[in-house]
C-alpha positions as CSV (number, residue, x, y, z in Angstrom):
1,X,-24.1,-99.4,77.8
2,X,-25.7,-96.2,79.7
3,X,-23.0,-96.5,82.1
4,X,-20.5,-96.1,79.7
5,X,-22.3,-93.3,77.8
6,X,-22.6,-91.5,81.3
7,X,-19.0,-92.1,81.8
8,X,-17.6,-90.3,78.9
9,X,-20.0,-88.2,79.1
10,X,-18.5,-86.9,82.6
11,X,-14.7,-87.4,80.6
12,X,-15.7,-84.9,78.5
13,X,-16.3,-81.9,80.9
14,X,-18.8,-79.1,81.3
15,X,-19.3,-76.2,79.3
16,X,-18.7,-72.7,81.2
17,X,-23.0,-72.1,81.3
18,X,-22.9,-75.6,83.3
19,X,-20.4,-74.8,85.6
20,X,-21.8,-71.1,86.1
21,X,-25.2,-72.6,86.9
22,X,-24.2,-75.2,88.7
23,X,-23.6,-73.5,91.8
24,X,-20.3,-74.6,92.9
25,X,-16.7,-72.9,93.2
26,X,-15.0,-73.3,90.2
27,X,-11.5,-73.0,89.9
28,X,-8.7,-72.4,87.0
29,X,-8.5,-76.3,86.6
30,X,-12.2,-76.3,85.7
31,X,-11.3,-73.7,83.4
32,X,-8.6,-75.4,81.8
33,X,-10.6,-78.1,80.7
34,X,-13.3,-76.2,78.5
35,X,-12.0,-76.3,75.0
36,X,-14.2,-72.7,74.4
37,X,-12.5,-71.0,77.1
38,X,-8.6,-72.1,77.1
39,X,-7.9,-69.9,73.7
40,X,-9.6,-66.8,75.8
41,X,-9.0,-67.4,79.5
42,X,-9.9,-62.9,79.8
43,X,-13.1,-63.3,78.7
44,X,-14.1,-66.3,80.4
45,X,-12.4,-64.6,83.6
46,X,-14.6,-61.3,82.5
47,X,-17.7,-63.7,82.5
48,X,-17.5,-65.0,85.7
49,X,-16.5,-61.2,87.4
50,X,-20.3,-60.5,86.1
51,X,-21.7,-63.0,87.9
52,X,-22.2,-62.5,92.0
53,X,-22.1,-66.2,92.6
54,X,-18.7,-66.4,90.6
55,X,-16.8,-62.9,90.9
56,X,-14.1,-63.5,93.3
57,X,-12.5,-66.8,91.4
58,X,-13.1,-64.0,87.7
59,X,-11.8,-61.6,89.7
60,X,-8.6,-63.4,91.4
61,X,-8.3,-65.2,87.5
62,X,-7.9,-61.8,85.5
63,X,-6.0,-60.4,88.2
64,X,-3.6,-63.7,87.7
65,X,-3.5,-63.4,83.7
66,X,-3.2,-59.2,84.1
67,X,-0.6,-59.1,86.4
68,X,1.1,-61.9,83.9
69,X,1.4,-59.7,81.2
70,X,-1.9,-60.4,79.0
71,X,-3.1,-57.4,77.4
72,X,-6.7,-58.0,77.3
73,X,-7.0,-59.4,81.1
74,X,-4.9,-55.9,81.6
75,X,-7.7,-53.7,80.0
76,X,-10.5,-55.6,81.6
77,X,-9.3,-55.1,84.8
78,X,-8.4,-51.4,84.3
79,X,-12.3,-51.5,83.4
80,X,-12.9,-52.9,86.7
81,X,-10.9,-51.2,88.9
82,X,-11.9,-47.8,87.2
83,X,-15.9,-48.1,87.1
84,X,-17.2,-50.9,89.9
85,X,-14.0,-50.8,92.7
86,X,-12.9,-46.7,92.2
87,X,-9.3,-47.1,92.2
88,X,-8.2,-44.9,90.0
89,X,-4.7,-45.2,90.4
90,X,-4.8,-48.6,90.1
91,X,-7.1,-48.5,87.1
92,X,-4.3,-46.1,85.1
93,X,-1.8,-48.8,85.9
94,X,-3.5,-51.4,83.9
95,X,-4.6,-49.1,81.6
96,X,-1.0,-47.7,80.3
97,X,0.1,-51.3,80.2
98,X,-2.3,-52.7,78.2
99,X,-1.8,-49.0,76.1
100,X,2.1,-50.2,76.0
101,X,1.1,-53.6,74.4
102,X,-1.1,-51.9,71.5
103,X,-4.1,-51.6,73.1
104,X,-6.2,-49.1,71.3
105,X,-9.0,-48.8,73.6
106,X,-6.3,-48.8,76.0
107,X,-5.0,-46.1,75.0
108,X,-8.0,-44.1,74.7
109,X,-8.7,-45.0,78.7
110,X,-5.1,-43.8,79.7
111,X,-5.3,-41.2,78.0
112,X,-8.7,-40.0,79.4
113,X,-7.3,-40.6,82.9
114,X,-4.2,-37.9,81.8
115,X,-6.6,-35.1,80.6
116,X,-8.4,-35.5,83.8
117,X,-5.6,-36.1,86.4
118,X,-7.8,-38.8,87.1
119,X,-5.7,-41.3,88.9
120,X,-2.5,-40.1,86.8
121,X,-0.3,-37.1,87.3
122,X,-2.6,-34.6,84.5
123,X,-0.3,-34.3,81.3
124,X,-2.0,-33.3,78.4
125,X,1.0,-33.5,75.8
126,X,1.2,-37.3,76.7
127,X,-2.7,-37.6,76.3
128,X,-2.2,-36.5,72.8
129,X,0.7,-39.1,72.1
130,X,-1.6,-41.5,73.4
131,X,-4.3,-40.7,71.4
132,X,-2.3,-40.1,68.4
133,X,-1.4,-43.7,68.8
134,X,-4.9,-45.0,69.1
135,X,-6.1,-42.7,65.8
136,X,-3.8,-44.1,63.8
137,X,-5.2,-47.4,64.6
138,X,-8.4,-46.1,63.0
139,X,-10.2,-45.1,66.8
140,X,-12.9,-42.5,65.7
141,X,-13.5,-41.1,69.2
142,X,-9.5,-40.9,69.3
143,X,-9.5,-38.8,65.7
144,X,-11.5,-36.5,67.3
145,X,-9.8,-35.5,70.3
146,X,-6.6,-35.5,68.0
147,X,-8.7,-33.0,66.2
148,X,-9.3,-30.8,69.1
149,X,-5.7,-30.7,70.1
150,X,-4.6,-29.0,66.4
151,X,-7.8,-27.3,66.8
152,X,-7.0,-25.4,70.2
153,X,-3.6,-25.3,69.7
154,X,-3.1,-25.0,73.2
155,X,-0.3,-28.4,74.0
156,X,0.5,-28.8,70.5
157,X,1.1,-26.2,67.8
158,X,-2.6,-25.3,66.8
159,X,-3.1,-26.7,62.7
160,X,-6.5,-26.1,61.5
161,X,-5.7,-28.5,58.3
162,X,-4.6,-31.5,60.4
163,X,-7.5,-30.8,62.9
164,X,-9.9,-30.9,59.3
165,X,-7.8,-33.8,58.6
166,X,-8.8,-35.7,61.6
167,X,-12.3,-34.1,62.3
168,X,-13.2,-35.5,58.6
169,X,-11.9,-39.3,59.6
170,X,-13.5,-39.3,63.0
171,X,-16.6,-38.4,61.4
172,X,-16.4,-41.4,59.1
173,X,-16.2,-43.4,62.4
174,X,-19.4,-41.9,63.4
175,X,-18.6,-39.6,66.0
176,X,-21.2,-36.8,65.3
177,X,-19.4,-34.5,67.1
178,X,-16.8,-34.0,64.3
179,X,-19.5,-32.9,61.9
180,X,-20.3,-30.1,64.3
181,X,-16.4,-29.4,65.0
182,X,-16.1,-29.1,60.8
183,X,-19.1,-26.9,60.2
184,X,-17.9,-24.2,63.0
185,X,-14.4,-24.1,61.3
186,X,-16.5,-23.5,57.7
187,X,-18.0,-20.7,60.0
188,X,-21.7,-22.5,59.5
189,X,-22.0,-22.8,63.5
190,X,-20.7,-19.9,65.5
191,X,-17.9,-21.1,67.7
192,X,-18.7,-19.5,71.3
193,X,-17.8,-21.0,75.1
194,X,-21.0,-20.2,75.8
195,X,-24.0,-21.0,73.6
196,X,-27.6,-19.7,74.6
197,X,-30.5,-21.4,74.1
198,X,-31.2,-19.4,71.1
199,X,-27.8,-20.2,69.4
200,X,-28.4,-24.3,70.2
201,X,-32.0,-24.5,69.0
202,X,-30.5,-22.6,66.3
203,X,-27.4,-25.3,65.7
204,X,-29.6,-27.7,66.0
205,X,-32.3,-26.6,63.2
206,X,-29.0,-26.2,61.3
207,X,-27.9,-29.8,61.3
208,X,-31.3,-30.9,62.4
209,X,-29.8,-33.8,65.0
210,X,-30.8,-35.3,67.7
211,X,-31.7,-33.2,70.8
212,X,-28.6,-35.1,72.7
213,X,-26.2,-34.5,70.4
214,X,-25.0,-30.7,72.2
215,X,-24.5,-32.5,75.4
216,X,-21.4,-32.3,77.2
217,X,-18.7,-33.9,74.8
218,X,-17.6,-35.9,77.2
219,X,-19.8,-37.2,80.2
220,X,-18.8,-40.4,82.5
221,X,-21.1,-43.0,81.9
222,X,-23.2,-43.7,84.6
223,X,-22.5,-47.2,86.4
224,X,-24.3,-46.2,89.7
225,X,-26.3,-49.8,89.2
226,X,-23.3,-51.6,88.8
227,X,-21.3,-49.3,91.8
228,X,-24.6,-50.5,94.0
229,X,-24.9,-54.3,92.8
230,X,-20.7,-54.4,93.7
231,X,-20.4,-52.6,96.8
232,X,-20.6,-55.7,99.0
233,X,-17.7,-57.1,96.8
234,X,-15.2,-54.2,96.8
235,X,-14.3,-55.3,100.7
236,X,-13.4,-58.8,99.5
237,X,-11.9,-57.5,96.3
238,X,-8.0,-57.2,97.1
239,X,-5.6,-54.5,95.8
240,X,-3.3,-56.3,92.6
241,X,0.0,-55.4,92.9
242,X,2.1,-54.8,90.1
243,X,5.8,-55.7,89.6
């Protein structure tokens, strides 16, 4: 009788925290069989890239499903290749096809990566299609930089009204920035390139927030931990073509 329990035990497979702790190579096959992971193959693949012991199969996997044309394996490896290996260019790549597919978050990253040049040939009016695309789809942090386009006017034809328009809906999304952006076009905050300390403490008593909040508006996040705990991997990381 225990035999047989052991038996289908075994028939029945491992679940992905075995297999991850159990120290061995795994492979797509061992994959295949986990019931949790078949339906979401990218996020299992996504798993094991965060694990030392297992990146190179997650790694090789996403790469696989990307290159096949799934839109989330696409965006996860854009996330890769932008943050842990630096390769830009290759990072845009992923990131416009995922954007292509619908990808909201996608097209947030692409179109980051136009503004900049970073990666991309710089081309703001196709930054502001991009996130155009991605506001619509309800993407606060999107809203907002739609809002600054009508509000500088500088690529588009400036439009304070649509710039309201979108600075009100990104601040129902929570980006805290929009609030500041509405309150200098009611002429509440003085709208300067350069505020002095003065004017900020000033700002700040204003809408009394958080001593962050008049930060740069858009800083990188900093992944120097996970740059470090990946630079042994970035040699045995290959390049993914794309067709």
């Amino acid at each position: 009788m225990k035999s047989i329990l052991n038996w289908l035990k075994g028939s029945m497979g491992k679940t992905l925290d075995e297999l991850i702790h159990n120290g061995t190579t795994i492979t797509i096959s061992d994959i295949r069989k986990i019931n949790e992971c078949r339906a979401e193959m990218a996020k299992t693949a996504k798993i094991l890239l965060d694990d030392p012991k297992h990146s190179r199969t997650g790694y090789n996997i996403l790469g696989a499903l990307a290159t096949g044309g799934e839109m989330k394996a696409q965006l996860l490896m854009g996330e890769f290749c932008e943050t842990v290996l630096e390769r830009p260019e290759q990072a845009a790549i992923f990131y416009q096809q995922a954007a292509d597919q619908g990808s909201s978050e996608a097209q947030v990253k692409y179109a980051n990566m136009l503004m900049t040049g970073k990666g991309v040939a710089r081309n703001h009016r196709e930054a502001f299609l991009r996130y155009a695309l991605a506001a619509d789809q309800g993407i606060g942090v999107a809203q907002f930089e739609v809002g600054e386009f009508y509000r500088n006017g500088e690529d588009i034809p400036g439009d304070l009204d649509k710039a309201v328009y979108w600075y009100k809906l990104a601040k129902q999304n929570g980006i805290d920035r929009a609030e500041i952006r509405l309150m200098q076009i009611m002429g509440v905050i003085p709208v300067k390139k350069q505020s002095n300390n003065y004017e900020i403490a000033l700002n700040r008593a204003i809408l009394k927030l958080p001593e962050d909040i008049f930060c740069v508006e858009s800083s990188a996040i900093d992944n120097s931990a996970s740059r470090e705990s990946y630079s042994d991997f970035k040699k045995i990381f290959p390049v993914v073509y794309i067709n």
